[in-house]
N, C-alpha and C positions, 0 to 999 in steps of 0.2 A: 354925649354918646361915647361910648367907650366901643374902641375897635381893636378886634382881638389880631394879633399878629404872629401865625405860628410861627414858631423860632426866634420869633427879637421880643415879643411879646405883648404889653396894652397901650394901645395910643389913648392917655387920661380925655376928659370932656371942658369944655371953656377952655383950650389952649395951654392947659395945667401941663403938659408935656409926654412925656411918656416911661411908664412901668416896663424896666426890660431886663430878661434873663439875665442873671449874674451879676445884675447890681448888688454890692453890701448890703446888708440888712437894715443901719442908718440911712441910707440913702433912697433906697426901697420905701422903706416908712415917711421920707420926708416927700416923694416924688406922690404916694398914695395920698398922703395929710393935707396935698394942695387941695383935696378934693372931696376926703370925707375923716370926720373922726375917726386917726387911727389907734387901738388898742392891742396892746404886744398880749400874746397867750399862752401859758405852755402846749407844747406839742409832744405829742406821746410817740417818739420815735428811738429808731436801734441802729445800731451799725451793721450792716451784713455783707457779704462779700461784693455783693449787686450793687450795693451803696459805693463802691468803688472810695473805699477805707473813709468816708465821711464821718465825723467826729462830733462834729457842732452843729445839730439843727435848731431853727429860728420859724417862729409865726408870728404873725400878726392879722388884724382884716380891721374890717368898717363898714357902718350902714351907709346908705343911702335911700332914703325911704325903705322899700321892699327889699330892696337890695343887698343881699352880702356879701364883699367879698374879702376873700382869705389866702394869703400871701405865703409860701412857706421856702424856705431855704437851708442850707446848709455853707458851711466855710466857703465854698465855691462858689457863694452868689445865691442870687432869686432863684428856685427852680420849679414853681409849679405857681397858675394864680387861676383861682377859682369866684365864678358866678354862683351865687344862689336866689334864685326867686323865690319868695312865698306864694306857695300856691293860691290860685287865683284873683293874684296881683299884677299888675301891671309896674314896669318898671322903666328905668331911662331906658334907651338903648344900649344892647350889646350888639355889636354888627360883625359878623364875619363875609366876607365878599359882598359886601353892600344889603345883607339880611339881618333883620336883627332875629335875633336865638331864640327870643323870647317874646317876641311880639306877633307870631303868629302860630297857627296849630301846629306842633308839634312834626305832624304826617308832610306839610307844605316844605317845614323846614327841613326834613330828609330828604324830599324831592329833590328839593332847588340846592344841596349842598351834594357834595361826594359822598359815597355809600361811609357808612361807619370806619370799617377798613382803612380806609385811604385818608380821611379825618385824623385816626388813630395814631398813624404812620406819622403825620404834622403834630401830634400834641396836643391834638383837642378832641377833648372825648364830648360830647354831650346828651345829657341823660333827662328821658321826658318826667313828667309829675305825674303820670298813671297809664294803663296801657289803654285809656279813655279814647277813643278816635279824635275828639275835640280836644283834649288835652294838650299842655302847652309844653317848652322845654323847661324844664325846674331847676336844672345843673349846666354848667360849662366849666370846665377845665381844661386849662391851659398851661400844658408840660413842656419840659425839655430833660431830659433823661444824659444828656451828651453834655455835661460841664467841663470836658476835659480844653475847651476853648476858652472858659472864664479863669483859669488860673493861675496864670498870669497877667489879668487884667484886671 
């Protein structure tokens, strides 16, 4: 089970430890690698004033059966770690407040979680696999936008 943690970030599954905002990029990959095959990627990014003068950005992800996920950072550490489900798969869990994201419809999982909005506001966006009523969630993303605390750590 992987548990999403907005702001510190993913508690790994079997006791592998945890994925957390503003680790280095070696250390990110090695914390992810306890867990599933990881593969570095290029990432097609820019610098912009928003980026708050960001120079160096980093990717990597890995399966897990259905599972993707992808890791992406800048000099100032981890800063965004994304879910992806293939549709109409089933997968380990992802669990935010004791829900997993992905293991049930879609519609349930907005119910039982804080409206969009307020999600947003934490760093986790989550995006379903079709506007299907039964349809599942497809995406989880998991940001933090505020690095200015990893920079000296």
């Amino acid at each position: 089970m992987f548990e999403l943690l907005p702001g510190l970030g993913v508690v790994l599954p079997r006791g592998a430890g945890m994925l957390r905002f503003g680790m280095s990029e070696p250390r990110a990959q090695w914390a992810l690698s306890t867990v599933v095959d990881v593969r570095a990627y290029w990432s097609c990014a820019g610098t912009r004033v928003v980026d708050d003068g960001h120079r160096e950005f980093w990717s990597f992800g890995g399966r897990l059966g259905a599972l993707r996920i992808d890791v992406t950072g800048s000099e100032h550490g981890c800063r965004t770690i994304v879910f992806e489900r293939e549709p109409g798969t089933e997968t380990d869990p992802v669990v935010w407040r004791d829900i997993d994201v992905f293991g049930y419809p879609a519609a349930e999982v907005e119910a039982a979680l804080p409206r969009a909005a307020a999600c947003a506001k934490l760093g986790l966006i989550l995006v379903r696999e079709s506007t299907v009523a039964e349809s599942r969630m497809a995406r989880a993303r998991l940001t933090t936008e505020d690095v200015s605390a990893y920079r000296n750590g």
